[in-house]
C-alpha positions in Angstrom: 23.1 -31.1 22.7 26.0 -28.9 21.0 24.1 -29.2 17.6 20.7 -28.3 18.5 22.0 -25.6 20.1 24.0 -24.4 16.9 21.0 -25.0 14.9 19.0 -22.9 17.2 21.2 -20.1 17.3 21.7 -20.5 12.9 17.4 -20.1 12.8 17.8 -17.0 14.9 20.6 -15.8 12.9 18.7 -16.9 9.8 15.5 -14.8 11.4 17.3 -11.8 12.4 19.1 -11.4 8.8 15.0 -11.8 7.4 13.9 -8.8 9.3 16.9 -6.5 8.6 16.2 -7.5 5.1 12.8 -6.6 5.1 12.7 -3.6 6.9 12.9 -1.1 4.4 9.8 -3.1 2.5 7.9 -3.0 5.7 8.7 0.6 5.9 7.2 1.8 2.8 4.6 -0.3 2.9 1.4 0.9 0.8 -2.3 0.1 0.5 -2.9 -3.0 -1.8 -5.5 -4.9 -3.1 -7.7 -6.8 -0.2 -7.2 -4.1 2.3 -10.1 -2.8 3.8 -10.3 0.8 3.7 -14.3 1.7 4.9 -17.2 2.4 2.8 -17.8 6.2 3.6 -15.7 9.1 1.7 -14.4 9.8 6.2 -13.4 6.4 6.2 -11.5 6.3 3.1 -9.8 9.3 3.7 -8.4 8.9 7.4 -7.1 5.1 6.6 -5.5 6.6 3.3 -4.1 9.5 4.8 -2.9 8.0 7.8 -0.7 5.6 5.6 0.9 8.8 4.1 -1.2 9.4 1.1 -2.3 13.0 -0.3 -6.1 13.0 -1.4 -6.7 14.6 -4.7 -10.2 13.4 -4.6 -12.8 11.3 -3.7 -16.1 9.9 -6.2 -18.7 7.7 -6.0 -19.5 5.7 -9.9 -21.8 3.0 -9.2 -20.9 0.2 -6.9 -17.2 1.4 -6.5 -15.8 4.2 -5.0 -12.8 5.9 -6.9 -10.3 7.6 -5.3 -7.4 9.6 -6.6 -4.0 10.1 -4.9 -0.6 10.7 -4.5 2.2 9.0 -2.4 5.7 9.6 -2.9 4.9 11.8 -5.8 3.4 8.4 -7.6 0.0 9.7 -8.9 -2.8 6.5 -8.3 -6.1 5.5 -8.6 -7.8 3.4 -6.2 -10.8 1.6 -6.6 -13.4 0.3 -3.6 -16.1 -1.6 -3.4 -19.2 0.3 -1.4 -20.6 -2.9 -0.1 -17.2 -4.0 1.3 -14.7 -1.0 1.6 -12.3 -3.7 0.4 -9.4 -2.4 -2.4 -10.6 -4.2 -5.2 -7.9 -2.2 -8.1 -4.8 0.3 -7.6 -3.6 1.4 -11.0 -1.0 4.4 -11.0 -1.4 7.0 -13.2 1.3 7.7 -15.4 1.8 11.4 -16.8 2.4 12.3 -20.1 5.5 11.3 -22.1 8.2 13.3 -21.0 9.1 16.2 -23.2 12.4 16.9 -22.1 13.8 15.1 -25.5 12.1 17.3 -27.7 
């Protein structure tokens, strides 16, 4: 009985070290590819917004909607699929070289 109950109380040790470690991942966790956002430029831009990003704008090429936004000053471009409203590409944009060598 004594070791089962030292292995139990390791695995929630073990457990409760995994979520401290994690929390700060969890916490700035961002939209990825998979994620279901909606299909309609409303949809898009509550489930974005709501998750902290800053719309710079919102169009329609095709069968993908593209969107353009900032989080945490990190400029990106997200791609969805009309049909599905699923994420199907996040690229971030990366300004120009910086000048501050010159």
């Amino acid at each position: 009985m004594t070791k089962s109950f030292i292995t139990s109380n390791r695995l929630k040790g073990s457990a409760a070290v995994l979520a401290l470690a994690l929390a700060p991942a969890l916490a700035f966790a961002s939209v990825t590819v998979g994620d279901k956002l909606g299909s309609t430029e409303e949809e898009i831009r509550a489930m974005l917004e709501q998750d902290g990003y800053v719309i710079e704008e919102i169009e329609v090429e095709g069968d993908e909607i593209e969107v353009e936004a900032t989080k945490d000053s990190i400029a990106y471009e997200i791609e969805i699929a009309t049909e599905t409203g699923e994420v199907i590409e996040i690229e971030i944009e990366k300004d120009d070289v910086d000048d501050d060598n010159d």
